[in-house]
PDB file of N, CA, C and O in Angstrom:
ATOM      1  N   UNK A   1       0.813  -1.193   0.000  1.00  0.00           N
ATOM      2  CA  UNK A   1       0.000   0.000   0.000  1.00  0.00           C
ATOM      3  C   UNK A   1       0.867   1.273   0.000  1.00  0.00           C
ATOM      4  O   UNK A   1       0.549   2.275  -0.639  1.00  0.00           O
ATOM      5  N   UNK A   2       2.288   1.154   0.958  1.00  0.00           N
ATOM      6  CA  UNK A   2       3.184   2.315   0.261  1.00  0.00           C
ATOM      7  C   UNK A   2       3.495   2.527  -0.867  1.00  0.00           C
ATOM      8  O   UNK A   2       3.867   3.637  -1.248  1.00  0.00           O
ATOM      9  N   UNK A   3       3.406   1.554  -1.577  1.00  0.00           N
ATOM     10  CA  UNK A   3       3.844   2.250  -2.555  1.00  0.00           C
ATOM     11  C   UNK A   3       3.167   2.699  -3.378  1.00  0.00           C
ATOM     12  O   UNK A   3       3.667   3.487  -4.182  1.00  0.00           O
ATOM     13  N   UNK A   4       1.260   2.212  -3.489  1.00  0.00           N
ATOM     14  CA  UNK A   4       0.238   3.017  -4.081  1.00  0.00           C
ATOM     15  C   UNK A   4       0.242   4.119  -3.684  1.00  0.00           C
ATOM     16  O   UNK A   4       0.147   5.038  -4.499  1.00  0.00           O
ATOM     17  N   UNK A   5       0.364   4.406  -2.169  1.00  0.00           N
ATOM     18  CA  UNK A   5       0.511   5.826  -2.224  1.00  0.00           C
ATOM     19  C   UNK A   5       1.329   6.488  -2.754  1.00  0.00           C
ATOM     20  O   UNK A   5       0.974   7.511  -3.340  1.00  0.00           O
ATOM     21  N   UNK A   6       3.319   5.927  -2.692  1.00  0.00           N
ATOM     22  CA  UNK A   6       3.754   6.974  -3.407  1.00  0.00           C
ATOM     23  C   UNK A   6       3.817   7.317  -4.820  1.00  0.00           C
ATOM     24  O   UNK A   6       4.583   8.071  -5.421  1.00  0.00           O
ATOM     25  N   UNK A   7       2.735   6.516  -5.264  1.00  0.00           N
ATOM     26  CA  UNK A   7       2.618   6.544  -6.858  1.00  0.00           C
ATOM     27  C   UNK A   7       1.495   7.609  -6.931  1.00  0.00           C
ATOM     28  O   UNK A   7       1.730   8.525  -7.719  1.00  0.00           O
ATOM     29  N   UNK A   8       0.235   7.669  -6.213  1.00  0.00           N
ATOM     30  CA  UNK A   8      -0.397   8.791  -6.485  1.00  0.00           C
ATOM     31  C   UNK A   8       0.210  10.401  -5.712  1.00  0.00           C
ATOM     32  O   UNK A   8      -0.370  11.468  -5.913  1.00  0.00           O
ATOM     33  N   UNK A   9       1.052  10.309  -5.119  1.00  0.00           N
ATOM     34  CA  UNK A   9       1.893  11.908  -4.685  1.00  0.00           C
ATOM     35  C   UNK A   9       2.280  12.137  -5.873  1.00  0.00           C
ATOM     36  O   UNK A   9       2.010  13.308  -6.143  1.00  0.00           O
ATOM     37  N   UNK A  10       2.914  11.471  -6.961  1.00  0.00           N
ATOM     38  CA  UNK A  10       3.633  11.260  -8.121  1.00  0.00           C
ATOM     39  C   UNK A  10       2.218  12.141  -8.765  1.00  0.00           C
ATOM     40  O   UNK A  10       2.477  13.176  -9.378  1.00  0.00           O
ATOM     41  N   UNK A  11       1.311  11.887  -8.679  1.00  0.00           N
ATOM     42  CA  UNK A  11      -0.121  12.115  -9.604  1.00  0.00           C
ATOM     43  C   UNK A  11      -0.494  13.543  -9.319  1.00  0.00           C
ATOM     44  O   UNK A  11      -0.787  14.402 -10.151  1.00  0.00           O
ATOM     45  N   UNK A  12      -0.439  13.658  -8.027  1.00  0.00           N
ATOM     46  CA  UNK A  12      -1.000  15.252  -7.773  1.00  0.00           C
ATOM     47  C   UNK A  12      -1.399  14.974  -6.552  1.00  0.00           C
ATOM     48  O   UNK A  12      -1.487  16.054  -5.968  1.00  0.00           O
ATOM     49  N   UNK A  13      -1.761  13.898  -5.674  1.00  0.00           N
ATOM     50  CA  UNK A  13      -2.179  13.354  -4.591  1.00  0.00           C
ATOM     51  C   UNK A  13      -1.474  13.669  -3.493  1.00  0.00           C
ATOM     52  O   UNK A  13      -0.374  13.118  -3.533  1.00  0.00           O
ATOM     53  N   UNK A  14      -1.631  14.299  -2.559  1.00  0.00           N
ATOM     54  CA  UNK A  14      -0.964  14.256  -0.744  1.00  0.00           C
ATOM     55  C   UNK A  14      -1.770  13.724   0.345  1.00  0.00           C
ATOM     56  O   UNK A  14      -2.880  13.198   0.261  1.00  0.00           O
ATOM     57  N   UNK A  15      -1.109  13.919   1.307  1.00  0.00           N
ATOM     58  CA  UNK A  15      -1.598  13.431   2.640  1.00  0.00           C
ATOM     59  C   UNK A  15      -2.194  14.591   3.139  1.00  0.00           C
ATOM     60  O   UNK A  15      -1.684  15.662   2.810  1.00  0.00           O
ATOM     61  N   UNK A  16      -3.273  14.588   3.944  1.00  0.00           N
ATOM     62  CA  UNK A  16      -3.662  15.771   4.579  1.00  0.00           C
ATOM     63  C   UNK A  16      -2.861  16.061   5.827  1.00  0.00           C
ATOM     64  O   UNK A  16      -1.976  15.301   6.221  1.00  0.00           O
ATOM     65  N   UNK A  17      -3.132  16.967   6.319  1.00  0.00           N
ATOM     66  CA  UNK A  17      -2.725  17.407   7.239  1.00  0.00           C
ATOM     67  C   UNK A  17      -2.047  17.044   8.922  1.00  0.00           C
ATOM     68  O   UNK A  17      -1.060  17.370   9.582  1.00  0.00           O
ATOM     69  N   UNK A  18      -3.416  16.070   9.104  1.00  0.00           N
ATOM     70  CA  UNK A  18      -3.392  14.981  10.228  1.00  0.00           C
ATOM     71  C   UNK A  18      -2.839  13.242   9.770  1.00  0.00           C
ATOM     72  O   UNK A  18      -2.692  12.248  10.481  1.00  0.00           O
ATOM     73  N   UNK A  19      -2.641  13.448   8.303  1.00  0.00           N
ATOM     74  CA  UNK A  19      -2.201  12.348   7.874  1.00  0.00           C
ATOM     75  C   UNK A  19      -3.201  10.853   7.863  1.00  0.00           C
ATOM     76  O   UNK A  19      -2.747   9.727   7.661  1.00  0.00           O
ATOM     77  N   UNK A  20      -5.265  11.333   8.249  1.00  0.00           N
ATOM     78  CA  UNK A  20      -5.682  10.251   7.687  1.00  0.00           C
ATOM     79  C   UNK A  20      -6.418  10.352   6.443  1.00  0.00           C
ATOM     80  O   UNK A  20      -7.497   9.791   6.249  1.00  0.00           O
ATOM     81  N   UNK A  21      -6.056  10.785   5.944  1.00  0.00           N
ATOM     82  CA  UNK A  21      -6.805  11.247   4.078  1.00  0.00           C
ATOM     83  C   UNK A  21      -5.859  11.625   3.412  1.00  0.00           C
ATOM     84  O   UNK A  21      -4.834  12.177   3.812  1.00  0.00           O
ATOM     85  N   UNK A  22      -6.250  11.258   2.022  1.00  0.00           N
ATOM     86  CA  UNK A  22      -5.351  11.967   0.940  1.00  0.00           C
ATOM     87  C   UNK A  22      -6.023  13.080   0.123  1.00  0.00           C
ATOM     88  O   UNK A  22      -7.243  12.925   0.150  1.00  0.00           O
ATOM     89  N   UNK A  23      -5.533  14.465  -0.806  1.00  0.00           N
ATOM     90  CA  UNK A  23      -6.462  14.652  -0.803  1.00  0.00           C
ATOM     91  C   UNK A  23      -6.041  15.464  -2.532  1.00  0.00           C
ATOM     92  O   UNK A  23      -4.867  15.459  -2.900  1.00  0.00           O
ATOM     93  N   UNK A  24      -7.177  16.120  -3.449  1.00  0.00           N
ATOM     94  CA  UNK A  24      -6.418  16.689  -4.603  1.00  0.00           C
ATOM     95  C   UNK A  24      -7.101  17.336  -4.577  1.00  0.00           C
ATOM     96  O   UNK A  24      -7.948  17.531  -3.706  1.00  0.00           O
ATOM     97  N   UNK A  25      -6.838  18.090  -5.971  1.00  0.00           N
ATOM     98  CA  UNK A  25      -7.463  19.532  -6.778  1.00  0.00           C
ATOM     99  C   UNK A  25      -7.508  19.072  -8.126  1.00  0.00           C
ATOM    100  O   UNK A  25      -6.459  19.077  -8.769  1.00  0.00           O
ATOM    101  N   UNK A  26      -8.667  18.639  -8.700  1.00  0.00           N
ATOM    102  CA  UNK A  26      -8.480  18.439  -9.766  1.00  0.00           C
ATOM    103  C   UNK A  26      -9.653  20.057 -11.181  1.00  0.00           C
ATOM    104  O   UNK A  26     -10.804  20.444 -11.385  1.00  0.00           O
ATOM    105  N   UNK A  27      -8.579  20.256 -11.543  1.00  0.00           N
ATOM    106  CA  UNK A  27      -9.214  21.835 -12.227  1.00  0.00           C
ATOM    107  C   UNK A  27      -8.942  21.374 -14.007  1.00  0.00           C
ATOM    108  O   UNK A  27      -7.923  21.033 -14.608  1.00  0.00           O
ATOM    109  N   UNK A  28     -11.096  21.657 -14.662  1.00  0.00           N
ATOM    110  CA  UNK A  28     -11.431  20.856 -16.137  1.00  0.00           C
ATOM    111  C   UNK A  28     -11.270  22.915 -16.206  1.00  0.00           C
ATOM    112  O   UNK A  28     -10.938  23.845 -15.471  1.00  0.00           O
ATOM    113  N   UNK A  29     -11.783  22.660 -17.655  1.00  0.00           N
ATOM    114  CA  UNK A  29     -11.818  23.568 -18.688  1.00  0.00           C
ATOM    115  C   UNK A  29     -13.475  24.416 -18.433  1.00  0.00           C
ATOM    116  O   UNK A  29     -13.825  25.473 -18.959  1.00  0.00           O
ATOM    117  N   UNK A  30     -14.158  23.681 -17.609  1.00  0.00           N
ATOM    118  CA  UNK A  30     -15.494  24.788 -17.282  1.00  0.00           C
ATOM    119  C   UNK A  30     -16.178  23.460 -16.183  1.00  0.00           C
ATOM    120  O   UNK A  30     -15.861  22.389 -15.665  1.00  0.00           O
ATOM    121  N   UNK A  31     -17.585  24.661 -16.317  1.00  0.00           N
ATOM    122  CA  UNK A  31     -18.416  23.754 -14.719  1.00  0.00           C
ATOM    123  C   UNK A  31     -18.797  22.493 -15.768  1.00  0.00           C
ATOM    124  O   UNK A  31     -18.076  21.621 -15.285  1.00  0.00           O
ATOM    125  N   UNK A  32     -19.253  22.068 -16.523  1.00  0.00           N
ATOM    126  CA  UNK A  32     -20.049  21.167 -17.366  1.00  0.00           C
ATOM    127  C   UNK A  32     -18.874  20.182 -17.139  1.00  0.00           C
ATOM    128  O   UNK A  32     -19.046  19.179 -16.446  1.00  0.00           O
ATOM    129  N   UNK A  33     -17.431  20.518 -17.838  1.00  0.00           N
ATOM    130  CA  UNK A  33     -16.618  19.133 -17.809  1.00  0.00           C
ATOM    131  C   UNK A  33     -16.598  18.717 -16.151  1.00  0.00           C
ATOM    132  O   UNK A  33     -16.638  17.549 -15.766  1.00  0.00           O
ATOM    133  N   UNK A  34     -16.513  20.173 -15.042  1.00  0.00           N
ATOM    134  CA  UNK A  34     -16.255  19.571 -13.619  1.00  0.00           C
ATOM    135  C   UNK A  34     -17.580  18.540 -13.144  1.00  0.00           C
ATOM    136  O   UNK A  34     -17.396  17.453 -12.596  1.00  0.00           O
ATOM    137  N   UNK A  35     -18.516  18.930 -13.366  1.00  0.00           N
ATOM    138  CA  UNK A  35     -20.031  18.284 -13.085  1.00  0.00           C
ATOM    139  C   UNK A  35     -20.064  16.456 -14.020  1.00  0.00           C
ATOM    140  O   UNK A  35     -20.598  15.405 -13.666  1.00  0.00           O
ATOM    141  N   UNK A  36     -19.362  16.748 -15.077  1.00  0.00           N
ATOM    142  CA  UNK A  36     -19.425  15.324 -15.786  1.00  0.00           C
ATOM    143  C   UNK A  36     -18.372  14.414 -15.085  1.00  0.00           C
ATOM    144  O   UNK A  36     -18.716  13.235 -15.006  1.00  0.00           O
ATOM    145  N   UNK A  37     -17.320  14.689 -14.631  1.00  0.00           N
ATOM    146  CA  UNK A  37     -16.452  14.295 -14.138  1.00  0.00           C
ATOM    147  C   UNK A  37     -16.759  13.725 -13.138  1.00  0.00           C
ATOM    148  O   UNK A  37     -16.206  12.629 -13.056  1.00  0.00           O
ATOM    149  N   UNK A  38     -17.679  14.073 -11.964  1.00  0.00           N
ATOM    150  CA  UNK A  38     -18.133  14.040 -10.449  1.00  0.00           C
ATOM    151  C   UNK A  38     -19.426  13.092 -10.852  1.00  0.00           C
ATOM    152  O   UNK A  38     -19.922  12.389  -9.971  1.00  0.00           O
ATOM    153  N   UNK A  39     -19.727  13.084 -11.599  1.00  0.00           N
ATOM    154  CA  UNK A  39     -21.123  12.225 -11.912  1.00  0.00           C
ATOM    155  C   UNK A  39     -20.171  10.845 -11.767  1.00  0.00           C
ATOM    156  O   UNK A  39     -20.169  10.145 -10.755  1.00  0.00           O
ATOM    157  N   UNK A  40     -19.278  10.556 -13.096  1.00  0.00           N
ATOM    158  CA  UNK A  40     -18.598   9.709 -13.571  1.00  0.00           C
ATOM    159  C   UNK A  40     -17.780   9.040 -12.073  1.00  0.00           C
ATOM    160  O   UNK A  40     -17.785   7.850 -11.757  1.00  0.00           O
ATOM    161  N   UNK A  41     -17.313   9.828 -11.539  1.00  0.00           N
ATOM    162  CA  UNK A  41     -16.241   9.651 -10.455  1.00  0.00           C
ATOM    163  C   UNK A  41     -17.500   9.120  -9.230  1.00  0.00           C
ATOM    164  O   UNK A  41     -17.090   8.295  -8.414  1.00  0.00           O
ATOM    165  N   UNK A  42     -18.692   9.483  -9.124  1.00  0.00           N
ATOM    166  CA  UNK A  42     -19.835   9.273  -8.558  1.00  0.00           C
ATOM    167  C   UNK A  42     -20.435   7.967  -8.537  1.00  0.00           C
ATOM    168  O   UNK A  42     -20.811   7.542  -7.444  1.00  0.00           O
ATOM    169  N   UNK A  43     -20.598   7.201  -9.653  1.00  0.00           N
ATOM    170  CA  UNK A  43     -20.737   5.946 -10.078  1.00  0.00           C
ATOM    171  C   UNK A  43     -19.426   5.127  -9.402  1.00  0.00           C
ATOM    172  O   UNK A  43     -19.689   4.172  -8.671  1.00  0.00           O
ATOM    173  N   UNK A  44     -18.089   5.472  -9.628  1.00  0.00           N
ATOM    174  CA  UNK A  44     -17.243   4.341  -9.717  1.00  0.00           C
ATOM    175  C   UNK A  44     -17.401   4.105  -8.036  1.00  0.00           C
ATOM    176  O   UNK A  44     -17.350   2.920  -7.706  1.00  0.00           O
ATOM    177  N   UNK A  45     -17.635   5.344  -6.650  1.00  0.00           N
ATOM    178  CA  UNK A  45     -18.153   5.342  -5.714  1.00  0.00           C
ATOM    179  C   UNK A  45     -18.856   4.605  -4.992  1.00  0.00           C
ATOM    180  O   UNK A  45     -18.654   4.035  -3.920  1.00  0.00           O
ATOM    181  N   UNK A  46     -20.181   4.704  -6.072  1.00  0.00           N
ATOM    182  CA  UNK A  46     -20.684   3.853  -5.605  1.00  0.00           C
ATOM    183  C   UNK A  46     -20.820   2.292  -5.476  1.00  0.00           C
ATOM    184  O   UNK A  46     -21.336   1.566  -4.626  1.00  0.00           O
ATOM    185  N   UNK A  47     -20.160   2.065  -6.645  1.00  0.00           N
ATOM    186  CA  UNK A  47     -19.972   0.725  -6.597  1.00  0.00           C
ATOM    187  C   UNK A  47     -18.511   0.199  -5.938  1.00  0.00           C
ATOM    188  O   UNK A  47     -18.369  -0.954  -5.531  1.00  0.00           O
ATOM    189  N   UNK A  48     -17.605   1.067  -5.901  1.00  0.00           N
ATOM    190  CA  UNK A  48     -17.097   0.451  -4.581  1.00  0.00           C
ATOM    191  C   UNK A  48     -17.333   0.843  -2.785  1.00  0.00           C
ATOM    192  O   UNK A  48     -16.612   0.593  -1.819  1.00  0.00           O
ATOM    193  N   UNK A  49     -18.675   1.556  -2.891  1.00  0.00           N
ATOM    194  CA  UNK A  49     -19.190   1.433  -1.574  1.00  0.00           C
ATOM    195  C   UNK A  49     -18.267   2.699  -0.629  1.00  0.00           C
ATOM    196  O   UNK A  49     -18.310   2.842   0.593  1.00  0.00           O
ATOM    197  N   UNK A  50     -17.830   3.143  -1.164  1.00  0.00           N
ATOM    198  CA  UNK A  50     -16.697   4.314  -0.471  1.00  0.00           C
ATOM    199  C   UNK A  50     -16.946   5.807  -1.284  1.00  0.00           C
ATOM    200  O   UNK A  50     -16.647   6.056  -2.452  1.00  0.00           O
ATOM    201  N   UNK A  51     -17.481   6.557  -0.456  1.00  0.00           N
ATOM    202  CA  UNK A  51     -17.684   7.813  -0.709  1.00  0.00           C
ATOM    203  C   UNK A  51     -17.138   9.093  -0.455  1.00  0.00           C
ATOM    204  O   UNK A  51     -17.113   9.545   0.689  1.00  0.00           O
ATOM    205  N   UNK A  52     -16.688   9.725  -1.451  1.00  0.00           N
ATOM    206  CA  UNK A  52     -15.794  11.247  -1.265  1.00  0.00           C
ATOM    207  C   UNK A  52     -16.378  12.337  -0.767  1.00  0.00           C
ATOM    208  O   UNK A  52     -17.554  12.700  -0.801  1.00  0.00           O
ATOM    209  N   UNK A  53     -14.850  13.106  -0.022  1.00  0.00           N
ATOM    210  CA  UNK A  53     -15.669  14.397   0.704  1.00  0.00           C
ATOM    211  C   UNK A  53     -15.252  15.174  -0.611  1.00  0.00           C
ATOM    212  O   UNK A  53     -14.259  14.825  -1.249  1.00  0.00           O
ATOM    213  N   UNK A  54     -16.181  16.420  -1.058  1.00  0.00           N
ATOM    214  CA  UNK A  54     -15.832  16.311  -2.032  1.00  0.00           C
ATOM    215  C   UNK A  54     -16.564  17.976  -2.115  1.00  0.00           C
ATOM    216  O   UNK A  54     -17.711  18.145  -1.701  1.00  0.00           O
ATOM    217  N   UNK A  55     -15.823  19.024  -2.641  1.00  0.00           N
ATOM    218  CA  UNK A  55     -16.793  19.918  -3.178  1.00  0.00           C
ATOM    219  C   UNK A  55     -16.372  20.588  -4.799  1.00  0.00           C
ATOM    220  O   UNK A  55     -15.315  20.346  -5.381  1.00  0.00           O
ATOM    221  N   UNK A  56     -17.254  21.287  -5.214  1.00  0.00           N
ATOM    222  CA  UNK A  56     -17.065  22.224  -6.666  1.00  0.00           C
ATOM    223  C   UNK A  56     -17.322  23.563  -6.568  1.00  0.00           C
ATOM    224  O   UNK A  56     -18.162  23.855  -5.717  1.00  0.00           O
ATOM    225  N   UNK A  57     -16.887  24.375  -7.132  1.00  0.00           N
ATOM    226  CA  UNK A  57     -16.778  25.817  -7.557  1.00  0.00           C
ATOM    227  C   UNK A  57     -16.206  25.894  -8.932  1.00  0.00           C
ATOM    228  O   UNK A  57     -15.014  25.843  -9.235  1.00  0.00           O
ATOM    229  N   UNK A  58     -17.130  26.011  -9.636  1.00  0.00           N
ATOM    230  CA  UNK A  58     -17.526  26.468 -11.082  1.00  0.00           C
ATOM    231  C   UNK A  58     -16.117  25.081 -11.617  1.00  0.00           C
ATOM    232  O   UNK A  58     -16.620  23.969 -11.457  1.00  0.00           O
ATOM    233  N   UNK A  59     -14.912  24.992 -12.053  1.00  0.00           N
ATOM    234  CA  UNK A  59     -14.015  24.249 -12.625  1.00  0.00           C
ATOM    235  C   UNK A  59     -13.381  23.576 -11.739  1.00  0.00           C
ATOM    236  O   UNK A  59     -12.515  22.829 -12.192  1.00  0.00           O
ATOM    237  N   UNK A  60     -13.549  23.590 -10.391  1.00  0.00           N
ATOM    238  CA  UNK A  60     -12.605  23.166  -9.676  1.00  0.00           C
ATOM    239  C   UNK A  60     -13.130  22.291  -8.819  1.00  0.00           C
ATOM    240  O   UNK A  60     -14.160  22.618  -8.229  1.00  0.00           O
ATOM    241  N   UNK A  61     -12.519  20.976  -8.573  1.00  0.00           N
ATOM    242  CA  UNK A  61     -13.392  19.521  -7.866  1.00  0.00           C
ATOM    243  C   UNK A  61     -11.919  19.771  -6.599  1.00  0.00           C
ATOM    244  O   UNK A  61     -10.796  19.903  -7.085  1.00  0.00           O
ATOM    245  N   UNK A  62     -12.086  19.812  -5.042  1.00  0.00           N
ATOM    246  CA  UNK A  62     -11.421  19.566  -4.305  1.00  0.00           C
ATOM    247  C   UNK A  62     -11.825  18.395  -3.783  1.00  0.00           C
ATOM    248  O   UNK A  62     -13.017  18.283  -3.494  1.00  0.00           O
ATOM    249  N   UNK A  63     -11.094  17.506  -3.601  1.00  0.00           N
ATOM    250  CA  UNK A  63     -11.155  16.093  -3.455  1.00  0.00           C
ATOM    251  C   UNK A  63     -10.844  15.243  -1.953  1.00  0.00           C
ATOM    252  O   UNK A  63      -9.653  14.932  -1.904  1.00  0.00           O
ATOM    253  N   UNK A  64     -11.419  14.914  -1.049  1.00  0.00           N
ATOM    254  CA  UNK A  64     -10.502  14.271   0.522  1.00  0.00           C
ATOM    255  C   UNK A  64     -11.164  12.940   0.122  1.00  0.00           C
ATOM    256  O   UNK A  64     -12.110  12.795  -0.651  1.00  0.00           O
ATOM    257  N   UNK A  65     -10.269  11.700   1.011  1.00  0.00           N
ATOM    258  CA  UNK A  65     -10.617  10.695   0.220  1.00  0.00           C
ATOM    259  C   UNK A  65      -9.901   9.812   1.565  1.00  0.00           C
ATOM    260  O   UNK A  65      -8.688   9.666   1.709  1.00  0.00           O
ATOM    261  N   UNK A  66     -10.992   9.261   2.517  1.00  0.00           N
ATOM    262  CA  UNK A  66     -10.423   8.573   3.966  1.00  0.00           C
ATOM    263  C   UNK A  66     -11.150   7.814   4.213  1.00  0.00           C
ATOM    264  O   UNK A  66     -12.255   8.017   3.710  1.00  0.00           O
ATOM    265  N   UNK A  67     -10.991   6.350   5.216  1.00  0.00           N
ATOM    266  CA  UNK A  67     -12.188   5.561   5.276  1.00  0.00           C
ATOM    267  C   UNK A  67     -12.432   5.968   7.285  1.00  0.00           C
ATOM    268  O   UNK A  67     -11.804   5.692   8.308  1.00  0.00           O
ATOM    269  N   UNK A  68     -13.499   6.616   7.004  1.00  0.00           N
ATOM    270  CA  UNK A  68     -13.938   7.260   8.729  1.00  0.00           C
ATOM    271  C   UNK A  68     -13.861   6.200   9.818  1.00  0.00           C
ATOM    272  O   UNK A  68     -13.542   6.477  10.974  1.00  0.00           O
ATOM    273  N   UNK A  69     -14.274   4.540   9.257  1.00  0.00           N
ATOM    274  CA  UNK A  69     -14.271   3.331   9.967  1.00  0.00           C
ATOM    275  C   UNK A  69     -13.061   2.787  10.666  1.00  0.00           C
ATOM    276  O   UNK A  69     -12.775   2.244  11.733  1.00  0.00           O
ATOM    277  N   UNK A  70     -12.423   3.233   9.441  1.00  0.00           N
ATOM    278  CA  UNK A  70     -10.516   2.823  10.198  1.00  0.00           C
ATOM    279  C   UNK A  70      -9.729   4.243  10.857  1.00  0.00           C
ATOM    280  O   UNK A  70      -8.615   4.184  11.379  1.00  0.00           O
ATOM    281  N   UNK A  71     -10.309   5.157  10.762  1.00  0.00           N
ATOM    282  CA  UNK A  71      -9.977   6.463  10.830  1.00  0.00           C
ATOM    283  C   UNK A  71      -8.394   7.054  10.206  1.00  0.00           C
ATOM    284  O   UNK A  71      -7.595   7.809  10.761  1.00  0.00           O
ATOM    285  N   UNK A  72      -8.290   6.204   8.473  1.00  0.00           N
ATOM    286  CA  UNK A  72      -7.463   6.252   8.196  1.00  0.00           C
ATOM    287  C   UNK A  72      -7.284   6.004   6.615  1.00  0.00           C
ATOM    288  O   UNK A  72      -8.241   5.885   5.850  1.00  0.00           O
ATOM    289  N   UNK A  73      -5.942   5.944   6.230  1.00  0.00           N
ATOM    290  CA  UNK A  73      -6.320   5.694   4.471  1.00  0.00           C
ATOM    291  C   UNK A  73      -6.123   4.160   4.146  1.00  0.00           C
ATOM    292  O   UNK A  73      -4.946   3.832   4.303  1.00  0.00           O
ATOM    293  N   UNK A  74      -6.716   3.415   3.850  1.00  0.00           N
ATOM    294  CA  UNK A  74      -6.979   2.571   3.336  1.00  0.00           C
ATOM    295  C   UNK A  74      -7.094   1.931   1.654  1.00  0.00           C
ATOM    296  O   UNK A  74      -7.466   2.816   0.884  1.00  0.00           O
ATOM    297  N   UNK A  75      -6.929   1.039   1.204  1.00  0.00           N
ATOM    298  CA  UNK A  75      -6.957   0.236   0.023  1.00  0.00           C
ATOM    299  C   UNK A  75      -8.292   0.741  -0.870  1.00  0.00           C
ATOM    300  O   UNK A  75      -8.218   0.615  -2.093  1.00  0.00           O
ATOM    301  N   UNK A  76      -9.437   1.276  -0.313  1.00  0.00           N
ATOM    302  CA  UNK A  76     -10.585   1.772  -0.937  1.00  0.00           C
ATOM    303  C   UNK A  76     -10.470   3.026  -1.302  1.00  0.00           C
ATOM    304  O   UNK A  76     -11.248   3.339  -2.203  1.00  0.00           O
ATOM    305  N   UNK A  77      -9.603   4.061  -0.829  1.00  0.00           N
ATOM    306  CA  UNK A  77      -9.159   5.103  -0.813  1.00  0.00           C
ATOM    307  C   UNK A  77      -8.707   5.165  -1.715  1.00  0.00           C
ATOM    308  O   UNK A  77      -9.330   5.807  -2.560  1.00  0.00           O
ATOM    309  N   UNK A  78      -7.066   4.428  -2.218  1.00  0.00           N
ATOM    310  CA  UNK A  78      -6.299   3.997  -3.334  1.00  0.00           C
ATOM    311  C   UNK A  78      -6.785   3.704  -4.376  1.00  0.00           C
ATOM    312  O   UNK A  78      -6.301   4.119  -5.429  1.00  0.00           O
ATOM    313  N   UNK A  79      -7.898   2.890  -4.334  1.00  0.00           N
ATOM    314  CA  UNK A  79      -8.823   2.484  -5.576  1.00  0.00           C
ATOM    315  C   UNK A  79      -9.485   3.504  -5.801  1.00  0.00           C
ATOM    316  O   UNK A  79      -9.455   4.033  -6.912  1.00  0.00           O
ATOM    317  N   UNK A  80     -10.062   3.884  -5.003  1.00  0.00           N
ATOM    318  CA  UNK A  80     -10.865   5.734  -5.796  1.00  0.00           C
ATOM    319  C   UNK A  80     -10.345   6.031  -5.967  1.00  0.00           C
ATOM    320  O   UNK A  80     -10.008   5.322  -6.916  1.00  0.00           O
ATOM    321  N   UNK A  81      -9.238   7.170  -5.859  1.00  0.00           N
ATOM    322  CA  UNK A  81      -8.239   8.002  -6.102  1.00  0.00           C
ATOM    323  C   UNK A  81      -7.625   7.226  -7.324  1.00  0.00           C
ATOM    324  O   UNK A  81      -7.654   7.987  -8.291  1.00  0.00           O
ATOM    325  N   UNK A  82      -7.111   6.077  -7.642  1.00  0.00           N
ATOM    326  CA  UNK A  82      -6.643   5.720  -8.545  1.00  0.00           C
ATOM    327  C   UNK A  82      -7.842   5.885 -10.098  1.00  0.00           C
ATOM    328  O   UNK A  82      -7.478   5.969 -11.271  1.00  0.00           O
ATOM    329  N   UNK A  83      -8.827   5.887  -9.737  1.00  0.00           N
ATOM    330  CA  UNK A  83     -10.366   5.616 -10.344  1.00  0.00           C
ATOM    331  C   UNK A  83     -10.589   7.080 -11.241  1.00  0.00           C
ATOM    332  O   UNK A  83     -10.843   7.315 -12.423  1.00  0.00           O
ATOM    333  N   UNK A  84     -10.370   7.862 -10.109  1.00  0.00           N
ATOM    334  CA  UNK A  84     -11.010   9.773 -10.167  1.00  0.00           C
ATOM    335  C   UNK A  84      -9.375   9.958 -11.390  1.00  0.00           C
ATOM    336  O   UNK A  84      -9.357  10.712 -12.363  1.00  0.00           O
ATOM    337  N   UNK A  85      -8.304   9.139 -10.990  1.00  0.00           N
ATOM    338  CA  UNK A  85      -7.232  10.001 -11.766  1.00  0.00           C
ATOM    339  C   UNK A  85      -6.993   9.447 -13.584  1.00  0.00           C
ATOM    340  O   UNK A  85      -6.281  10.033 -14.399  1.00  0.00           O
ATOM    341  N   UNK A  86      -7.882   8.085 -13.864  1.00  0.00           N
ATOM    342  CA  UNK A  86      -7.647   7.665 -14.818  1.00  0.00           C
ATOM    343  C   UNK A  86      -9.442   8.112 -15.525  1.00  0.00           C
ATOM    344  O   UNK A  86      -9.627   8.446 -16.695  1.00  0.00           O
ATOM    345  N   UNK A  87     -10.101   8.042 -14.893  1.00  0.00           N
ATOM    346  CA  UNK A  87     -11.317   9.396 -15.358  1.00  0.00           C
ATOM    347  C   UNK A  87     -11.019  10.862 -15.838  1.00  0.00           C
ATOM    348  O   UNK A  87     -11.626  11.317 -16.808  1.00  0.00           O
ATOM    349  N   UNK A  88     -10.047  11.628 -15.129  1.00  0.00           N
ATOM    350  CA  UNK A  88      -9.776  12.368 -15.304  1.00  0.00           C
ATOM    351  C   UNK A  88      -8.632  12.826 -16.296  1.00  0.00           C
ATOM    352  O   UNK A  88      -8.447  13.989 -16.653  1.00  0.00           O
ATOM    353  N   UNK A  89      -7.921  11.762 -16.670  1.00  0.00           N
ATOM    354  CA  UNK A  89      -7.017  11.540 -18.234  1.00  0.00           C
ATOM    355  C   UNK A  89      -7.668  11.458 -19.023  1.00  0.00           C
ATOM    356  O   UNK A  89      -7.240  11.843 -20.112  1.00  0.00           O
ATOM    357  N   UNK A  90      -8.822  11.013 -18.964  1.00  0.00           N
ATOM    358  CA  UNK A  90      -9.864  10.642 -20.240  1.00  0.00           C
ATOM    359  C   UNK A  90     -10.501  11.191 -21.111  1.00  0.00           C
ATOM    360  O   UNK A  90     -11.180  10.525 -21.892  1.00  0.00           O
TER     361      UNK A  90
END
């Protein structure tokens, strides 16, 4: 799992602050691509049962991404985040 993480720091990905979330900024070309993106990134969510803190302002998706149960980052975390960043190449 270290080293998924240090592959998404590599991506744009950090640790927060207190060190149990990771977290990004991911900034599209207007609100329509940010809103399609969050739909898309919304689905992959739900089906792995793990849900983002997550807000928008017009182009810009800020992203935290922790499992509250373990009070920590976890393998479901990695898989979203890995999920939101190959959506977001697309």
């Amino acid at each position: 799992m270290i080293e998924d993480l240090e592959n998404l720091t590599k991506n744009g990905w950090e640790k927060s602050a207190d060190g149990v979330a990771i977290k990004k900024t991911f900034i599209f070309p207007d609100f329509i691509e940010a809103l399609g993106w969050m739909v898309k990134a919304g689905v992959c969510a739900e089906k792995l049962n793990h849900h983002p803190e997550w807000s928008n302002v017009y182009k810009t998706v800020d992203v935290l991404l922790t499992t509250h149960d373990e009070g920590s980052i976890t393998i479901l975390d990695i898989k979203l985040a890995k999920k939101m960043d190959k959506l977001y190449e697309s």
